[in-house]
TIKEMAR-914094 format. One line per 5 residues: number of its first residue (from 1); their letters; for each residue x, y, z of C-alpha. Coordinates in Angstrom, 2 decimals, padded with zeros to 5 digits. Layout:
REM residues N
NUM	A	X,Y,Z | ... .
END
This chain:
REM residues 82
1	XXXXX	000.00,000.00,000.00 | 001.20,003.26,-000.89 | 000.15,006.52,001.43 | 000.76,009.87,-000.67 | 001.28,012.33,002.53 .
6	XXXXX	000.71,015.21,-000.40 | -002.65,014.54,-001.42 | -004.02,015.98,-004.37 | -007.07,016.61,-006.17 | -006.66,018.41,-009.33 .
11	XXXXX	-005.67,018.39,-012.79 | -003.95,015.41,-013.68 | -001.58,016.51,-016.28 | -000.58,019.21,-014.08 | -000.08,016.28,-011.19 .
16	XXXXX	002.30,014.87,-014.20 | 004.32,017.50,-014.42 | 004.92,017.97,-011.07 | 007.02,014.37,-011.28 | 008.79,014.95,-014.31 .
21	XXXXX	010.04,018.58,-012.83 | 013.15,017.46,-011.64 | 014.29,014.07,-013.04 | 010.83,012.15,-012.85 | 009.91,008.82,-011.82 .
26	XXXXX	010.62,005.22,-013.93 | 009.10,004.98,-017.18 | 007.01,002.34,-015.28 | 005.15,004.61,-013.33 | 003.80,006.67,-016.41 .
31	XXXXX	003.37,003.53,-018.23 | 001.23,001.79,-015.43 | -000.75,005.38,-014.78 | -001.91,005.11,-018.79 | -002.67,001.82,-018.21 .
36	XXXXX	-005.35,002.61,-015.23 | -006.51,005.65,-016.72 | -005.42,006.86,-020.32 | -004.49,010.55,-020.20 | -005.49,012.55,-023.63 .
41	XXXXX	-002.67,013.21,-026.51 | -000.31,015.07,-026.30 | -000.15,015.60,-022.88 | 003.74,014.75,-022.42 | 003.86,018.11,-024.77 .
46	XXXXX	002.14,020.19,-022.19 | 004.28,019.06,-018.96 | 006.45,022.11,-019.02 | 003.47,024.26,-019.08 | 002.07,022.69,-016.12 .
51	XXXXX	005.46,023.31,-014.29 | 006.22,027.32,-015.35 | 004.98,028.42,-012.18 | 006.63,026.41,-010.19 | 009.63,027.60,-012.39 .
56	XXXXX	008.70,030.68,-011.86 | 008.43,030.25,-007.87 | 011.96,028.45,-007.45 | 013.18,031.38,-009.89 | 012.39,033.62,-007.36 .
61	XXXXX	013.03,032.18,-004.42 | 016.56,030.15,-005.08 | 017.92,033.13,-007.91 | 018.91,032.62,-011.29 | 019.38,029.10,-011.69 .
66	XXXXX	015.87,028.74,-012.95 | 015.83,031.72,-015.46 | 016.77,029.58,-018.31 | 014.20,026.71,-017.77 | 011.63,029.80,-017.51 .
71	XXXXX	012.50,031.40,-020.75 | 012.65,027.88,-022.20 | 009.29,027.04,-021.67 | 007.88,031.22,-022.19 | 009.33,030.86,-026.26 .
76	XXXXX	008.16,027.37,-026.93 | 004.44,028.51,-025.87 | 004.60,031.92,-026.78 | 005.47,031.49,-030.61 | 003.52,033.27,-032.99 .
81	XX	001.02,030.65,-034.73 | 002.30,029.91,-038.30 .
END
């Protein structure tokens, strides 16, 4: 049995992203969560989205280190639509 002591209840992409933030977990674990409840396409493509504000939060609590990550993820979703 496995007790999460950080429960949540929210958006489960944005749960996702949260894991894969820094280093993620076994391909296992996201191949057993499809498994018991298929998440919709493209959703690996969205993960950084998910995680700019938590980015954004280290970014300005730990300095610098994060300000590359940030701008990362601000061009690939702020490009103009071709």
């Amino acid at each position: 049995m496995l007790i999460d002591p950080a429960l949540y209840y929210g958006w489960r992409e944005a749960e996702l992203g949260m894991t894969a933030l820094f280093g993620g977990f076994p391909e296992r674990f996201y191949q057993a969560y499809e498994e018991a409840w298929p998440l919709e396409s493209g959703w690996q493509e969205r993960l950084p989205l998910y995680n700019l504000y938590h980015l954004l939060n280290h970014l300005n609590l730990f300095g610098g280190g994060y300000l590359s990550q940030v701008r990362n993820v601000l061009r690939r979703f702020s490009a103009e639509p071709s």
